[in-house]
DRENVEXMAR-962044 format. One line per 8 residues: number of its first residue (from 1); their letters; for each residue x, y, z of N, C-alpha, C. Coordinates in Angstrom, 2 decimals, padded with zeros to 5 digits. Layout:
N
NUM = a = X/Y/Z/X/Y/Z/X/Y/Z; ...
END
This chain:
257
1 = xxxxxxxx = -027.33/009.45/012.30/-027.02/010.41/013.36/-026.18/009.76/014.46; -026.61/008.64/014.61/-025.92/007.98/015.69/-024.58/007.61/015.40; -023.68/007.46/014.27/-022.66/006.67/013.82/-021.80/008.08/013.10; -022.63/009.58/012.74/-021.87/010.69/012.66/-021.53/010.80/011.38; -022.28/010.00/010.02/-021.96/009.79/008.99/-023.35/010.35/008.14; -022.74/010.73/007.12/-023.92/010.49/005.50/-024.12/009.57/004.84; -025.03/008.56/004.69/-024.95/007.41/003.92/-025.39/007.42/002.70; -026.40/008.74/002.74/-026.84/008.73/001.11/-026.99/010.28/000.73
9 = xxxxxxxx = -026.85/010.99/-000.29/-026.84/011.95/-000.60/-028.44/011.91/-001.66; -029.06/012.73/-000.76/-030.38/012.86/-001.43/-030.84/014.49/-002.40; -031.32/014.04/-003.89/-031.47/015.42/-004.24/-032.50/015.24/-005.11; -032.77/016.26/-006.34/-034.14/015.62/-007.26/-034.04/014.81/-008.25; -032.75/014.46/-008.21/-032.43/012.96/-009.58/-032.80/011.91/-008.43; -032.89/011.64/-007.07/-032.56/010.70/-006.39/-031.72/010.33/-005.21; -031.55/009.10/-005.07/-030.87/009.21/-003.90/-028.72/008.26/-004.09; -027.77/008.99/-003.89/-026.58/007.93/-004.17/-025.79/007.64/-003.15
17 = xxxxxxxx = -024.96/007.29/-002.57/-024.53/006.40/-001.92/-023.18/007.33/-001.73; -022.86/007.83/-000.47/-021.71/008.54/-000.36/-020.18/007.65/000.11; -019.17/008.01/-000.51/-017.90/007.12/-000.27/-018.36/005.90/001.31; -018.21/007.36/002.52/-018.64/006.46/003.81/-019.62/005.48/003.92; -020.83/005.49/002.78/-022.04/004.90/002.76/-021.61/003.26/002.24; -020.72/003.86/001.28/-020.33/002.26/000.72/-019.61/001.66/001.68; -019.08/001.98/001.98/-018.14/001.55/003.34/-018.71/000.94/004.58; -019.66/001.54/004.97/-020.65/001.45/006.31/-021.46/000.35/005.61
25 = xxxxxxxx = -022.27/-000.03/004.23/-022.93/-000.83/003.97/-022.03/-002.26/003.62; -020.71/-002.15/003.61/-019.79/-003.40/003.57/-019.73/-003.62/004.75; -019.91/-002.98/005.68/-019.76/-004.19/006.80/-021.05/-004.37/008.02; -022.41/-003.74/007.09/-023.55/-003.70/007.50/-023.75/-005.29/006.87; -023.18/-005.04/005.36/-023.81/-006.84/004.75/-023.16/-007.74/005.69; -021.96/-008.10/005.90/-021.20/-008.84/006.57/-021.75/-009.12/008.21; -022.24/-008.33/008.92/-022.84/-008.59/010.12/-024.20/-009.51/009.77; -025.22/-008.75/009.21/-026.53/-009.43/008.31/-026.30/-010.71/007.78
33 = xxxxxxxx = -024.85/-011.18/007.22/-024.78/-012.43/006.69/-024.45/-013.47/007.94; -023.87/-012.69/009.20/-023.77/-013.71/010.30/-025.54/-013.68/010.82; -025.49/-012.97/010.85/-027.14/-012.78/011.82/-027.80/-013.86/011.31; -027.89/-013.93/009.66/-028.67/-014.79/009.22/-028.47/-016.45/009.19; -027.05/-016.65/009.08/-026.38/-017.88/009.78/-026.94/-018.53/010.71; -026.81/-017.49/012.06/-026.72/-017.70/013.57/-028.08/-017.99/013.71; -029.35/-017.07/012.85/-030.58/-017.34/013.09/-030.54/-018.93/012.16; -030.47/-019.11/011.16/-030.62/-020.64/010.68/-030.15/-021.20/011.57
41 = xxxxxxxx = -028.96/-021.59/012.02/-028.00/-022.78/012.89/-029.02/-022.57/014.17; -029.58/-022.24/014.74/-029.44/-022.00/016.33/-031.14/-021.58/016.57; -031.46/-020.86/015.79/-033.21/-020.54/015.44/-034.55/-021.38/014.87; -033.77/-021.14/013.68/-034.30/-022.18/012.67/-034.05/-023.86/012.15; -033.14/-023.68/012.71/-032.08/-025.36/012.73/-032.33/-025.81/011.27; -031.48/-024.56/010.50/-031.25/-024.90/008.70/-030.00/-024.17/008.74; -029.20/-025.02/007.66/-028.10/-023.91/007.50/-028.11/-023.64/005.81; -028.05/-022.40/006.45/-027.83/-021.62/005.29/-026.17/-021.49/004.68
49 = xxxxxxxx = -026.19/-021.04/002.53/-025.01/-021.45/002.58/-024.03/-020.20/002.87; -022.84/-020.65/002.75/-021.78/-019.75/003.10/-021.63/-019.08/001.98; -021.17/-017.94/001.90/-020.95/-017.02/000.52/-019.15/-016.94/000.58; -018.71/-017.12/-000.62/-017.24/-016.69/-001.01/-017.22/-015.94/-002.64; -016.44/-014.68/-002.39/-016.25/-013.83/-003.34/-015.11/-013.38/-003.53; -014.62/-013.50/-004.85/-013.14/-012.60/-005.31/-013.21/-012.05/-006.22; -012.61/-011.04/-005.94/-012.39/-009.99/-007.15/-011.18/-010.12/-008.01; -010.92/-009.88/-009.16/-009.27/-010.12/-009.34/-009.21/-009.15/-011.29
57 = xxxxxxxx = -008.38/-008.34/-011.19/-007.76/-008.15/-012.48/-007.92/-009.27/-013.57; -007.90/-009.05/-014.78/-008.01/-010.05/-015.70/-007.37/-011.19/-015.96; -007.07/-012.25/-014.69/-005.92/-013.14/-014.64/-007.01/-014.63/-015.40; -006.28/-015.39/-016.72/-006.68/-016.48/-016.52/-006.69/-017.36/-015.29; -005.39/-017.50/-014.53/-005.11/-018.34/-013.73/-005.72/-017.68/-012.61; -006.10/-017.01/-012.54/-007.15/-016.95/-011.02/-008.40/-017.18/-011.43; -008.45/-017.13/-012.19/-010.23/-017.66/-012.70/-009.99/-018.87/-012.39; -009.13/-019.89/-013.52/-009.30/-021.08/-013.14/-008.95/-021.77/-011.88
65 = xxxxxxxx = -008.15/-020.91/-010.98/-008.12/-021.03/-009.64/-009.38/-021.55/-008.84; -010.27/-020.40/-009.27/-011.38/-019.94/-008.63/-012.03/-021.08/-008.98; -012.41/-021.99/-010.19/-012.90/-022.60/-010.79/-012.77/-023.72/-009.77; -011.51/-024.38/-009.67/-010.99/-025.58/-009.09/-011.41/-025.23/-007.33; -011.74/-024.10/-006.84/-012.30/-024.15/-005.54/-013.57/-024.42/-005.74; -014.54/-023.98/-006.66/-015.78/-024.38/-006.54/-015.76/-025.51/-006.81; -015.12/-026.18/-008.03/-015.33/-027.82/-007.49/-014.86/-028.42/-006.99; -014.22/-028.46/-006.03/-013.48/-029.12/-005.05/-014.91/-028.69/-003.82
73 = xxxxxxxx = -015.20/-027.44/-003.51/-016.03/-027.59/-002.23/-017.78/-027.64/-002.78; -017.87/-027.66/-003.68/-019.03/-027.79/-003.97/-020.27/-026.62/-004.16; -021.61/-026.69/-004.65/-022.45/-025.61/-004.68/-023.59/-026.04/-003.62; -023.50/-027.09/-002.69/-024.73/-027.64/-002.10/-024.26/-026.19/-000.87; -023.26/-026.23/-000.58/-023.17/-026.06/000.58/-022.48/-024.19/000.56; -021.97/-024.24/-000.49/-021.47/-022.50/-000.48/-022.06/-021.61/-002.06; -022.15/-020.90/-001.93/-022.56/-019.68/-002.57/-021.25/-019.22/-003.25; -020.89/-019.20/-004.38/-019.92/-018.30/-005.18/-020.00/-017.21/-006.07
81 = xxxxxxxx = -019.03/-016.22/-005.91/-019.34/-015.37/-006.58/-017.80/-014.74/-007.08; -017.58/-014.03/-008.54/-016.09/-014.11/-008.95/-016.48/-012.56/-009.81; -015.52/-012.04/-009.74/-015.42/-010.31/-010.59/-014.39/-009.90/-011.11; -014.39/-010.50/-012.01/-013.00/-009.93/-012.97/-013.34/-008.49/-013.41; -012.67/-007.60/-013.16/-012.82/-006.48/-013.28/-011.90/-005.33/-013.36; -012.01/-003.92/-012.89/-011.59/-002.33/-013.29/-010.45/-003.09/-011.91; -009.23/-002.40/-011.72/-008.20/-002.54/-010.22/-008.68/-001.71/-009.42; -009.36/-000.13/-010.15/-010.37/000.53/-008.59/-011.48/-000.46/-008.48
89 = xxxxxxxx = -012.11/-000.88/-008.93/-013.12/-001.87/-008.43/-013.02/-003.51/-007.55; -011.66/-003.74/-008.09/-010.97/-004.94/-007.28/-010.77/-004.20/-005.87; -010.27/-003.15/-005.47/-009.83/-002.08/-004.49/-011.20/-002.14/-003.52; -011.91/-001.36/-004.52/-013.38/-001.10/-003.27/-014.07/-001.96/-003.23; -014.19/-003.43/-003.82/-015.06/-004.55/-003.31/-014.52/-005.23/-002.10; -013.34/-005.07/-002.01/-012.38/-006.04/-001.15/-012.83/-004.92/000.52; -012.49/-003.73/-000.11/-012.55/-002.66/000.89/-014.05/-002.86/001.70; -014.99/-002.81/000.50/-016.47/-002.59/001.19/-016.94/-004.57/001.23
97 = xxxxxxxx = -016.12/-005.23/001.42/-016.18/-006.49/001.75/-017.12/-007.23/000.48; -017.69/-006.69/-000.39/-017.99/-007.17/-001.40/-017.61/-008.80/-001.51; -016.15/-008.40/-001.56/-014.95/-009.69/-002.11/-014.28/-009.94/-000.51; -014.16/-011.11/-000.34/-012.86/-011.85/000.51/-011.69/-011.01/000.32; -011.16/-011.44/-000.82/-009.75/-011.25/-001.41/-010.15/-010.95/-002.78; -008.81/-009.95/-003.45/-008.77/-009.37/-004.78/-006.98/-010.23/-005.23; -007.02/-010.30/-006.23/-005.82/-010.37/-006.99/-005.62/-009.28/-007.52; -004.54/-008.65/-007.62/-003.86/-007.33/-008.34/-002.45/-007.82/-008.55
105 = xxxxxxxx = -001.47/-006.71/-009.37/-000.20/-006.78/-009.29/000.17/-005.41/-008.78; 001.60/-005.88/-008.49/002.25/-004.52/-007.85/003.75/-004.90/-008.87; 004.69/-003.22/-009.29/005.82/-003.14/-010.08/006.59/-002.17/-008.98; 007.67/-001.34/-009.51/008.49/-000.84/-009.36/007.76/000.71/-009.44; 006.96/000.59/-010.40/006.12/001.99/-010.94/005.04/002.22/-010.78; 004.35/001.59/-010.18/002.81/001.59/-009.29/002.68/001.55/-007.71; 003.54/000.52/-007.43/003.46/000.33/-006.35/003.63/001.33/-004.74; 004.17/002.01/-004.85/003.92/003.54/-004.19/002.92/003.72/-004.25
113 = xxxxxxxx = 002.28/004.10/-005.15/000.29/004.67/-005.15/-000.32/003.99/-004.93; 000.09/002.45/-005.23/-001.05/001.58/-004.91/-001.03/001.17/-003.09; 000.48/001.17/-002.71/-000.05/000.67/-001.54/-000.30/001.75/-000.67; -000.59/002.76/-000.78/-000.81/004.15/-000.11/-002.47/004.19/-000.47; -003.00/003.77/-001.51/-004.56/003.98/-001.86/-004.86/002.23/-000.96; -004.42/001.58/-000.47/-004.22/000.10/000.04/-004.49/000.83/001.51; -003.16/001.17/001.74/-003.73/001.25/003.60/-004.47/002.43/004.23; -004.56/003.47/003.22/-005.51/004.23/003.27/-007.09/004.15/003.76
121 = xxxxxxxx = -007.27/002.47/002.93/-008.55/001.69/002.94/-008.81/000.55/003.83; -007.69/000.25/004.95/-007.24/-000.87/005.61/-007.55/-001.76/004.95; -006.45/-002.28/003.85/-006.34/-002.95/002.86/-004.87/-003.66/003.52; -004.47/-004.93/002.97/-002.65/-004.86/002.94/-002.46/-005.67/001.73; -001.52/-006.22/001.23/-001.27/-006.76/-000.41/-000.47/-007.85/-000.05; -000.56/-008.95/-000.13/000.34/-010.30/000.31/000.94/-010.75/-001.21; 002.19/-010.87/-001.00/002.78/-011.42/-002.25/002.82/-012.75/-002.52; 002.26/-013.46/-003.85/002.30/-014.76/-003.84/003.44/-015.17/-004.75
129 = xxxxxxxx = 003.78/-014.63/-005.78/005.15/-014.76/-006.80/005.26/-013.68/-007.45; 006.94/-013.16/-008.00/007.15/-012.75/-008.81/007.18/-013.20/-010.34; 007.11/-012.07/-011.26/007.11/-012.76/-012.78/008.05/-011.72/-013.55; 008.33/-012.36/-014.65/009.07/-011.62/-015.15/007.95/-011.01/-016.62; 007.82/-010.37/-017.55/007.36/-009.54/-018.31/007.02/-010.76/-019.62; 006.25/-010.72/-019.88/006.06/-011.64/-021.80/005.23/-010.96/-022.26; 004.93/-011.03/-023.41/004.05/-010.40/-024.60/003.44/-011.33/-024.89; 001.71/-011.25/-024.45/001.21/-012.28/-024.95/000.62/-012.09/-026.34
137 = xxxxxxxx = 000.31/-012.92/-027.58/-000.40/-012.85/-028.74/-001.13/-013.89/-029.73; -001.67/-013.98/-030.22/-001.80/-014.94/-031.50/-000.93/-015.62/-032.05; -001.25/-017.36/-032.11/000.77/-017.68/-032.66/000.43/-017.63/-034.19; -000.86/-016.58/-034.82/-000.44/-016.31/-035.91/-000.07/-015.04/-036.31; 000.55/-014.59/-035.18/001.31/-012.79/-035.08/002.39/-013.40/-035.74; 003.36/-012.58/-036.45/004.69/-012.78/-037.17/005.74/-012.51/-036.08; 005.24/-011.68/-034.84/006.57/-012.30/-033.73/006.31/-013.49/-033.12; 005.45/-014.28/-033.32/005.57/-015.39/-032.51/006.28/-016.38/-032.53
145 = xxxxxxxx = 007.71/-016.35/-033.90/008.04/-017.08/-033.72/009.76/-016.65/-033.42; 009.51/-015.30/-033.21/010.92/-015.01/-031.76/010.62/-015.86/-030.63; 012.44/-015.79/-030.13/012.60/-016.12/-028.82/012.48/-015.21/-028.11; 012.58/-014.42/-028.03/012.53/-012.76/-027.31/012.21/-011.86/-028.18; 011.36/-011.09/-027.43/011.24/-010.01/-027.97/011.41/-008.34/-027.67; 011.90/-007.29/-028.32/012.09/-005.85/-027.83/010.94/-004.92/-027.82; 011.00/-004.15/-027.27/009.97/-002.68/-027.82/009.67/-002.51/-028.88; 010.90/-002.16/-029.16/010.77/-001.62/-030.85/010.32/-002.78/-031.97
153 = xxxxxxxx = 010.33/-003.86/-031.20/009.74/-004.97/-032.42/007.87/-005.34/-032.66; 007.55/-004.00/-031.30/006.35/-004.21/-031.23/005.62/-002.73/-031.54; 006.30/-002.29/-032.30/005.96/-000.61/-032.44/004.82/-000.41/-033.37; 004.78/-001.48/-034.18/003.92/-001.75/-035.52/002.70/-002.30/-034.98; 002.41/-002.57/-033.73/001.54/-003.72/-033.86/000.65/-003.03/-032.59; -000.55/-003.24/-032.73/-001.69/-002.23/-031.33/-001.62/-003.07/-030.23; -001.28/-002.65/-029.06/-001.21/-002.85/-027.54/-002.62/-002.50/-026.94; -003.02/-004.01/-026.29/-004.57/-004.02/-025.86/-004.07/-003.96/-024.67
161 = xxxxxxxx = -005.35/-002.93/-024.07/-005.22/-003.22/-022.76/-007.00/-002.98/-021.98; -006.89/-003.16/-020.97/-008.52/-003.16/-020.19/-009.00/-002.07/-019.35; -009.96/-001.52/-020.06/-010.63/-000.07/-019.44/-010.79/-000.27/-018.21; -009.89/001.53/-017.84/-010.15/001.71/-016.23/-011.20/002.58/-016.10; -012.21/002.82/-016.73/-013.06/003.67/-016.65/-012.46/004.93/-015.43; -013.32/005.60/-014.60/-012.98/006.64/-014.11/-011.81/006.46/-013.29; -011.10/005.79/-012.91/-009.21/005.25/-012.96/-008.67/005.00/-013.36; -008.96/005.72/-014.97/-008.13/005.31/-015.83/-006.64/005.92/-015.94
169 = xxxxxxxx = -006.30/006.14/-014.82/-004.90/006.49/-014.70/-003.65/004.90/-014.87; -002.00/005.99/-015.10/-001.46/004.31/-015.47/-000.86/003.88/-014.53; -001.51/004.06/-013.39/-001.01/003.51/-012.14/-002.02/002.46/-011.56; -003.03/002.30/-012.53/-004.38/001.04/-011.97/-004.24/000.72/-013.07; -003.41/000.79/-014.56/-003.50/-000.49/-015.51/-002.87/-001.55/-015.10; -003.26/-002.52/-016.06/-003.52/-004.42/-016.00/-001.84/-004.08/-016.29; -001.79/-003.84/-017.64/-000.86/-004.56/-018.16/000.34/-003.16/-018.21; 001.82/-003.97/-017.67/003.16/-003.79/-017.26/003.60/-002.68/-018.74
177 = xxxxxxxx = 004.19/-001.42/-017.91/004.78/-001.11/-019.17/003.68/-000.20/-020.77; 002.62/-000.51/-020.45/001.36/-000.12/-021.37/001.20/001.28/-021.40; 001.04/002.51/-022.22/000.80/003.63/-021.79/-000.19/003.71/-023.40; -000.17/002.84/-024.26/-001.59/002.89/-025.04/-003.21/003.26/-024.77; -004.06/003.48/-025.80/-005.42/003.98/-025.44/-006.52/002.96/-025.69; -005.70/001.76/-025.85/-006.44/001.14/-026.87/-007.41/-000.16/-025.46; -008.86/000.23/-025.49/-009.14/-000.40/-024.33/-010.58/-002.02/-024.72; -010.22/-002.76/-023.84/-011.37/-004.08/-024.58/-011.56/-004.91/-023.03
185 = xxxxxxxx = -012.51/-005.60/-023.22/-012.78/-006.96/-022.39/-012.11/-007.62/-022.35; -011.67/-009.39/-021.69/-010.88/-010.20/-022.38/-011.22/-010.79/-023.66; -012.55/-011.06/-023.60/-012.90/-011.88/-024.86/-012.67/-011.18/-026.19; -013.01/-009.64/-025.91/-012.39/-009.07/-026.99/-011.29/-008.75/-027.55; -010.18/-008.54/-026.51/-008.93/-008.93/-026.84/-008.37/-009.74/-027.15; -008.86/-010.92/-027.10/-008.27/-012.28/-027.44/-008.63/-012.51/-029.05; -010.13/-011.74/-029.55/-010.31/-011.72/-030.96/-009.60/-010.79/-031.45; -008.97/-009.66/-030.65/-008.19/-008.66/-031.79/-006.82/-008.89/-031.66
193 = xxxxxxxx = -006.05/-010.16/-030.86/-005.09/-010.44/-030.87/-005.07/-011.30/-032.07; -005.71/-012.11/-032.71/-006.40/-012.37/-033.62/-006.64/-011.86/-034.82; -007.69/-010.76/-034.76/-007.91/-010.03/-036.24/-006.93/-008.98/-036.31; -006.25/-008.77/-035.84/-005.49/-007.67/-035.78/-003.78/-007.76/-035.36; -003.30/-008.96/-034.89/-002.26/-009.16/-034.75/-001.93/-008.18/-033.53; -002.93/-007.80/-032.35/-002.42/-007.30/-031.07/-001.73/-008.10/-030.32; -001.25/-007.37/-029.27/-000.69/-008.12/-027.97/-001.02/-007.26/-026.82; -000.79/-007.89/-025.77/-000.52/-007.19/-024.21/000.54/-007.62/-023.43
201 = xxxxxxxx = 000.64/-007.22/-022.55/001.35/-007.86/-021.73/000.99/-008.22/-020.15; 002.01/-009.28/-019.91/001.34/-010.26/-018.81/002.66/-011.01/-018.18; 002.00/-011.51/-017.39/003.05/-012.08/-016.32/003.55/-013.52/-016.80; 002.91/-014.28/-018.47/003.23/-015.42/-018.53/003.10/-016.60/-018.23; 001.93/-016.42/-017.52/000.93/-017.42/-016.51/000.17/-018.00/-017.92; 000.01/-019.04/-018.63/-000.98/-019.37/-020.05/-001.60/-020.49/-019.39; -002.96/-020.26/-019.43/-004.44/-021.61/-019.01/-005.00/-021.78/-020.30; -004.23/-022.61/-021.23/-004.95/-023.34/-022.32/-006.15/-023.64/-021.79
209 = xxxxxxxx = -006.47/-024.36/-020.87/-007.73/-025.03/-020.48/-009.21/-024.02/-020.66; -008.40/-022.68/-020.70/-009.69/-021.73/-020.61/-009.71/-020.52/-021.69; -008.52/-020.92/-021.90/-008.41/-019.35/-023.67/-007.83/-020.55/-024.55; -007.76/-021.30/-024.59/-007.22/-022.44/-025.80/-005.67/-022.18/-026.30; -005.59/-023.24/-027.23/-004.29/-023.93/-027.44/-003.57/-022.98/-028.27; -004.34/-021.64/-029.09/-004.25/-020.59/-030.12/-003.32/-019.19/-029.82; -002.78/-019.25/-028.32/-002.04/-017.83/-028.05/-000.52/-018.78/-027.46; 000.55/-016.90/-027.48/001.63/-017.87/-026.48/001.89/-016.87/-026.18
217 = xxxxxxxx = 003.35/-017.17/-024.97/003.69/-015.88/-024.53/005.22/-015.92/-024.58; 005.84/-014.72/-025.24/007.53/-014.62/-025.32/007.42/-013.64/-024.59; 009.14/-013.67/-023.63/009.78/-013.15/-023.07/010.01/-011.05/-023.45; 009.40/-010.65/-023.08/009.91/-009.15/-023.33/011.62/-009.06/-023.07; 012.51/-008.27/-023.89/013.48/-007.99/-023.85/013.80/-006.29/-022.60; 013.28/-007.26/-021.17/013.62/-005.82/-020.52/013.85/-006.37/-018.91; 014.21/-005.40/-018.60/014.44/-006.01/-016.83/013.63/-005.33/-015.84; 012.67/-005.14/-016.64/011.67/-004.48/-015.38/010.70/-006.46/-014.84
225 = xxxxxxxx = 010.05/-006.29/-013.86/009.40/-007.23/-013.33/008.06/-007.08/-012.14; 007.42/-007.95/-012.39/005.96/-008.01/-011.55/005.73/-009.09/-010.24; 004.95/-008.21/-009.78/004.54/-008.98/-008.47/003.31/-009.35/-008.21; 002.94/-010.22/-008.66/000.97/-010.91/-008.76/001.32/-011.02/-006.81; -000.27/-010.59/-006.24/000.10/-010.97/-004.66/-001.95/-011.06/-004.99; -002.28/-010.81/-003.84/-003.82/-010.83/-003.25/-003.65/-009.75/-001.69; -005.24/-009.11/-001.71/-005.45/-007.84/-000.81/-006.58/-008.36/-000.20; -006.57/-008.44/001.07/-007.72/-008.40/002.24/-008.05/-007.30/003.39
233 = xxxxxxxx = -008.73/-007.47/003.72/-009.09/-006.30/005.04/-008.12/-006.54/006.03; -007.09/-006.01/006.07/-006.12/-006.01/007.43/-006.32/-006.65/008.41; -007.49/-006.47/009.05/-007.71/-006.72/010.13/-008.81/-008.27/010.81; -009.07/-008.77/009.60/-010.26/-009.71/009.30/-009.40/-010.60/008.83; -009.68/-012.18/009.31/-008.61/-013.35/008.97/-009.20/-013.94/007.73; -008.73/-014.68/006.68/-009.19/-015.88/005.83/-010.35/-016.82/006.36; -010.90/-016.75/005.85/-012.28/-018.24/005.97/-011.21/-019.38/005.05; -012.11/-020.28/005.72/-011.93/-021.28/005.23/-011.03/-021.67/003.39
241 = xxxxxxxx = -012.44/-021.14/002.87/-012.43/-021.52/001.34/-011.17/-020.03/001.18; -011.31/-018.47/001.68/-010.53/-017.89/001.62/-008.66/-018.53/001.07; -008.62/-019.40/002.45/-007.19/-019.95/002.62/-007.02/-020.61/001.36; -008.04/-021.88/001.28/-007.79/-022.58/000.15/-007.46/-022.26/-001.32; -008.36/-020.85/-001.55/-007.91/-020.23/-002.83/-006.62/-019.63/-002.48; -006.22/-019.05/-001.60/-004.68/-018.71/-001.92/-003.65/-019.91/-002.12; -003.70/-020.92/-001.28/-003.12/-022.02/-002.07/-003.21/-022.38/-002.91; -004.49/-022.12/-004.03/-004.61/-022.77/-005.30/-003.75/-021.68/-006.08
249 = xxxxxxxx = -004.22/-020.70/-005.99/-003.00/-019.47/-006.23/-001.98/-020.12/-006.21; -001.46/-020.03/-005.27/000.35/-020.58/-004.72/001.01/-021.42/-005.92; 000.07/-022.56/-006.16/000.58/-023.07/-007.53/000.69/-022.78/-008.65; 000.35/-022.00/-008.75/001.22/-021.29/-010.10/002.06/-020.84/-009.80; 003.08/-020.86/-009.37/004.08/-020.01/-008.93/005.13/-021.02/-010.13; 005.02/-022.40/-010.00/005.59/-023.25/-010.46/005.32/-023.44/-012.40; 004.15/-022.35/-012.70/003.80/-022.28/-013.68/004.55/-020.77/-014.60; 004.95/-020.40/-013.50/005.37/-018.94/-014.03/007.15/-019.13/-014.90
257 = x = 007.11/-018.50/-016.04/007.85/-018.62/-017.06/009.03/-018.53/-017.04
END
């Protein structure tokens, strides 16, 4: 009553959580996580640890990003947490503070809707590099051993891509160019790139270190192009570990194809 909102919609299945509710409880946690700080440091004279969270589209290289921040700062002292996931769900964790920062991409053909559903949410999208388009697959697909490749050379072969469940529109798919039905996890895509001679497509970023030495990625024959960036709350600065993962980000830039 006091704040002029609905937080939960109550009926005889129960009780759910209205848009504003999620919203109001992202930055109900975020106050609660200082309170509880301020009471350790200053109350209790313990500190409690710090929490860092990202959300991000199905990127190897932000995983292993993510990876190389936790060991570099350690688990004594911070709390981690990582969500590879749906792009509406990268959207509303970042939004309802869930997440620090999200990784997404932005094109030529999304990007209108996306950054309009962005500041809608006092969201903004920081660009970290452009990429140009590859087809990633199995190097025991029979295109793998083009130098380039066209459309039409991939007409035969099933295009994976990653369920948007109730956004499943093709303005929140992963992958560039995709208007297929065909939907999986990563791990499962990586076996039906595999049993099946699929592909997707991707920005060309490859972390052997974490999908192995068994895929590659050729050049698509087209001139469309991508923009990998990261989304925060407008108005709320980087922490610490925040900053540091966008620099670990940053380096790949030098990795990109």
């Amino acid at each position: 009553k006091e704040i002029n909102i609905n937080i939960f919609i109550r009926s005889n299945r129960g009780i759910i959580l209205t848009s504003e509710g999620e919203e109001f409880l992202g930055y109900a946690r975020q106050m609660l996580q200082h309170y509880r700080l301020i009471q350790d440091r200053y109350v209790n004279n313990t500190t409690s640890k710090k929490k860092f969270s990202v959300s991000m589209q199905h990127y190897t290289f932000a995983v292993e990003a993510f990876i190389n921040i936790v060991n570099r700062y350690g688990m004594d002292k911070y709390e981690f947490a990582i969500h590879e996931t749906k792009t509406g769900d990268v959207i509303d964790n970042v939004k309802n503070l869930k997440s620090e920062i999200g990784v997404i991409y932005v094109n030529e053909f999304n990007q209108k809707i996306i950054f309009k559903i962005l500041k809608e949410n006092g969201l903004e999208f920081n660009k970290l590099f452009d990429c140009k388009i590859y087809v990633y697959m199995s190097k025991s697909n029979p295109l793998s051993l083009k130098k380039c490749i066209d459309m039409k050379d991939l007409q035969d072969y099933p295009c994976l891509s990653f369920e948007q469940g109730d956004n499943n529109s093709f303005y929140y798919a992963e992958e560039v160019l995709s208007t297929y039905e065909y939907k999986n996890d990563r791990a499962t895509l990586l076996n039906l790139m595999v049993g099946m001679n699929g592909f997707t497509l991707c920005s060309g970023i490859i972390c052997e270190e974490l999908n192995g030495s068994d895929y590659i990625a050729i050049p698509l024959n087209t001139n469309e192009s991508m923009t990998i960036g990261y989304i925060k709350q407008k108005n709320i600065s980087l922490s610490i570990l925040g900053n540091a993962y966008i620099e670990e980000l940053k380096k790949y830039k030098k990795k990109v194809l």
